[in-house]
Structures are given as structure tokens and as C-alpha cells.
N, C-alpha and C positions, 0 to 999 in steps of 0.2 A: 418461499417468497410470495408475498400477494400484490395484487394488482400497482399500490402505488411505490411499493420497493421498487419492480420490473421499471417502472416508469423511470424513478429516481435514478437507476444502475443505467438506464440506456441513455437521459440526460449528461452525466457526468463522464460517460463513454464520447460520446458527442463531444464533448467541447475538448478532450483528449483528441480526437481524428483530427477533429475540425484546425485546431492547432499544429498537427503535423500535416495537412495538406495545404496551410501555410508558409511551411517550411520547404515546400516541393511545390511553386507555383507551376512551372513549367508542366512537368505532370499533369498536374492536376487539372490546367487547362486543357491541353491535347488530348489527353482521355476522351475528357467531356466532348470539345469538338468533333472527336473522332466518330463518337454515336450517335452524337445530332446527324454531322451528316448522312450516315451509316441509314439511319431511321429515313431521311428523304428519299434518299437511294431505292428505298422499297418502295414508300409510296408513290413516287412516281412512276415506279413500274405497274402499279395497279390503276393508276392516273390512265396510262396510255390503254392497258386492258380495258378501261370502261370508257374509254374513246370509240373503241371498235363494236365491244359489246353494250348497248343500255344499262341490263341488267345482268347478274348472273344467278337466276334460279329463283330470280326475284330481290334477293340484295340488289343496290345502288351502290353510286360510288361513295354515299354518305355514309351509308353501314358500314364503308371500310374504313369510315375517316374515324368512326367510333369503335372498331374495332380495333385502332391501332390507339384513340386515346384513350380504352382503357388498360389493353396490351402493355405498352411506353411506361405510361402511370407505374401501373404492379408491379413490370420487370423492374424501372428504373426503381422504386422504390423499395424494390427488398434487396436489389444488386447492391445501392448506396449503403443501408444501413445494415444490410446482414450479406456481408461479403463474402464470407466462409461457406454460403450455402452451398457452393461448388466442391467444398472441400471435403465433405462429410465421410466419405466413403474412403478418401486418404487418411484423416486424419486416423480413423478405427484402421485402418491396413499397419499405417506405421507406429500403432501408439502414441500418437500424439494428444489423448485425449487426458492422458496421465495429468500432463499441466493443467486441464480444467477440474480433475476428479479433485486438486487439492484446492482449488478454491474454495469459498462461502458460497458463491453466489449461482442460480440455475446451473448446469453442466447445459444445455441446448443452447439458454440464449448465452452463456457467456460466450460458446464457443460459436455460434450464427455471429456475433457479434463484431463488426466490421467495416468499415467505410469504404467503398470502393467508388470511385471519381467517376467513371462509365457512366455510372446510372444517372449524374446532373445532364448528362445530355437525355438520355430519355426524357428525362424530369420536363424540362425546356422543351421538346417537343412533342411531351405529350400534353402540356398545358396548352399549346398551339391547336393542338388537334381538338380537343374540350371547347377551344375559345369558335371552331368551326363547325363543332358537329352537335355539342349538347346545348340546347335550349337552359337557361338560369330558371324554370322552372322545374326542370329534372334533375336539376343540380344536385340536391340531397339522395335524389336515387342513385345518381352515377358513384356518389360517395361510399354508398353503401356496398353496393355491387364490384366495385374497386377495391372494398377490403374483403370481399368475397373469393375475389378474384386472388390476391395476394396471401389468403391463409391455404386458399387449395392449388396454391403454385410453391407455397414450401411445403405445405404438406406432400406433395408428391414428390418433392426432395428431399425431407426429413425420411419419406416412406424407404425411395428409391438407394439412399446413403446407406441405411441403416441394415441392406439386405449383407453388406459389409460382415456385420456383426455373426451373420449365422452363414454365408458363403466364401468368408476369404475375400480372396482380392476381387474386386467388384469395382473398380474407381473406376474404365475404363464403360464400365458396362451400364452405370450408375450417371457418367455424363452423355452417353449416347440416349439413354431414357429422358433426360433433363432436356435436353434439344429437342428431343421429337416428340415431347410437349409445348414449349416454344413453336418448335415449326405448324404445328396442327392448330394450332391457338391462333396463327398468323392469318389464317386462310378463312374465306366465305363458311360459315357453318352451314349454309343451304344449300352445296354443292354435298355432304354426307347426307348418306339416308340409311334408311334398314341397320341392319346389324352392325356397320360400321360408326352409324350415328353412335347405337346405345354404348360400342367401344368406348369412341371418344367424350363420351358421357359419364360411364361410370366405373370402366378399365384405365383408360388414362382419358384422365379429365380433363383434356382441354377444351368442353364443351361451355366447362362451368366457370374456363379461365376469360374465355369473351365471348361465343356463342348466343349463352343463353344470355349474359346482361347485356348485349348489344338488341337480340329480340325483347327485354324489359324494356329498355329504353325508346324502342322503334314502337311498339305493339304490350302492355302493361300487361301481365296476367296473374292475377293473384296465385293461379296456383302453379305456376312454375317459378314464382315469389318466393314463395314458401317452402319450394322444393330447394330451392339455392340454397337458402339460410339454410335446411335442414340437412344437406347435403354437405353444407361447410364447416359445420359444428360438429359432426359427425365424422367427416373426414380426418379433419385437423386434430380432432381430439386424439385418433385413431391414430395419426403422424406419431404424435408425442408418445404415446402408449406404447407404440412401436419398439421409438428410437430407445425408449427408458427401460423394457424387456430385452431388448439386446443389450443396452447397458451393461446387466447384471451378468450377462455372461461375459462381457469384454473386463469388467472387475474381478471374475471368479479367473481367468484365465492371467490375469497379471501377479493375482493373490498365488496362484499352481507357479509360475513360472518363477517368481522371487524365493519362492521355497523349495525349489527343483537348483 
């Protein structure tokens, strides 16, 4: 599939969701409310931390307010439209992957493929936090660094899912990894240093999830610019390559099993 199929295929998924979370208003509202307020709940706990302290390690309270609107943004917007990211490491345990192998269409995205109502509350309060902390001339950077942000927050769940494929049952082990990317992504990136920094850099990245485009946004520097983009392209691609080499043994072992 190329670029404008991918488009086409997640368009007409879309208006498929979008029509069943119609059908289930109730839902779909209390989700969303649920995470908006869920989202204030945090901030205002860092509200009161920068009460007491100015700074912390040099971060303000604005770096948190950008730290959570590009956070909010990414989570809510891969939660929304690629629901299943959670599920990756079940779906390979149980075989559930069978239903996507007979499809036409990608086997990754059909099966990322998902509406989950959660993420309109991020949505909603990360555009609040945007409307507080980024200036309408950084606008285009924050865009950018936001899909930087959201290809190396699946790819470490396409990575983390897919360990499925060559460990067995990994679901449990596979959603503790996916939170404690989340939770490090949440936090001042100027309170890590040394060895733990380059962890969260390029072990698990959640340096490259807000960190580092919260320092573009605050302080520009071409060459940790360049390091993102390169780091994201490189990451992500690596996701895929991943999940798609496990693939072939999750097809070799159903092809053994039907013939056993």
C-alpha cells in the first residue's frame, strides 16, 4: 500500500468509528470527560510543586505546561485513532492476528487500527495547553516535533508488542514497558543526567517523547533538530521491521500448527 491508499483506508475507517461512537453517546462522552479531568488532576499537582519550588533544575512551570501539550497531543492522538496499540502483544499470544493476515490491506495498520474515545479528552486538553504555552510562531515546530513525538511513542510499542513474537506471552511485560514510557515522558527532563539521561534517550525514549521537543521549543538548536528527525526515522522504521520479522515466524508457526 502507498502513501495515499494508507490515507484512503484510515479515512473510511474513520467515518466507520466515528458512526459507532454515535451509537454509544453515553460512552463516548464519559471516556472523554474522564481524561480531560484525569489530565488536570496531574497538572495541578505540578501547579502546586512550582508554587513551592521556582524552578526545577532550571525548567519553569511553562516547560510543564509544554511538556504536557505535547504529551496530551501524541498520547491522545494515537489512543483515538490507533486503539489497538495496547493490544499488540495479546493479539500475537492469542492468535488474533490471523483475522488481519486475511485481509488486503497493511497487517500493522489494519490491526493499530481503532477509535478509542479516551484520547478526545487528551485531544481537548492538550489544545488548552498549546493555547497556554506555545507562542503561534512555533506553531509549525510544535507540529512537527508532535509527529516526532507520536511515531517514537508507537514505535516503542510496535517495538515492545512485538517481543511477543519471539518470547511468548509478553502482554503483561509489554504493557508495564508502555507506562514506564508514559510515566518518564510525564516528568521534567532536567531533573535526568548522566547515564540515566542517555537511558531515557535512546533505551527507552522517552527523552524524544517530550524532553527534547519541549528544549526545541524553549531554547532551538539545530543540531538536536536533526537528531530527532534522525532518530525518528530510524526508530520507527526499525518498529516496523521489527514487528514484520516476527511476523514471518508468527505465519511459519500457524502454517506448522494447521499441518500438525
Amino acid at each position: 500500500m502507498g502513501v495515499k491508499e494508507h490515507i484512503s483506508f484510515l479515512r473510511q475507517f474513520s467515518k466507520l468509528e466515528w458512526a459507532t461512537a454515535l451509537e454509544y453517546r453515553a460512552n463516548f462522552v464519559t471516556q472523554s470527560i474522564g481524561m480531560f479531568i484525569n489530565d488536570i488532576f496531574w497538572i495541578f499537582l505540578w501547579f502546586l510543586l512550582f508554587q513551592r519550588f521556582d524552578t526545577i533544575n532550571g525548567w519553569e512551570y511553562r516547560d510543564m505546561l509544554r511538556v504536557f501539550a505535547v504529551l496530551t497531543i501524541s498520547y491522545g492522538l494515537v489512543g483515538f485513532l490507533f486503539g489497538n496499540w495496547t493490544r499488540i502483544a495479546r493479539f500475537i499470544e492469542h492468535g488474533s492476528l490471523d483475522y488481519y493476515l486475511t485481509m488486503p490491506k497493511n497487517v500493522l495498520l489494519h490491526m493499530l487500527a481503532k477509535f478509542n474515545y479516551y484520547g478526545l479528552g487528551d485531544l481537548v486538553f492538550g489544545t488548552a495547553m498549546v493555547a497556554l504555552s506555545i507562542p503561534m510562531t512555533k506553531l509549525p515546530l510544535y507540529l512537527l516535533l508532535v509527529l516526532c513525538s507520536i511515531l517514537v511513542m508507537l514505535g516503542w510499542v510496535i517495538i515492545t508488542g512485538s517481543l511477543a513474537f519471539y518470547l511468548g506471552r509478553f502482554e503483561h511485560a509489554s504493557q508495564a514497558m508502555r507506562e514506564s514510557l508514559i510515566i518518564f515522558a510525564g516528568y521534567p527532563f532536567s531533573i535526568f543526567t548522566g547515564t540515566t539521561k542517555f537511558i531515557l534517550l535512546f533505551i527507552i525514549p522517552a527523552g524524544f517523547v517530550t524532553g527534547i521537543p519541549v528544549q526545541l521549543l524553549t531554547t532551538f538548536s539545530w543540531k538536536w533538530f536533526f537528531i530527532t528527525i534522525g532518530f525518528t526515522a530510524a526508530f520507527f522504521s526499525f518498529a516496523v521491521w521489527f514487528f514484520y520479522r516476527g511476523l514471518r515466524r508468527y505465519e511459519s508457526g500457524n502454517v506448522m500448527a494447521m499441518r500438525g
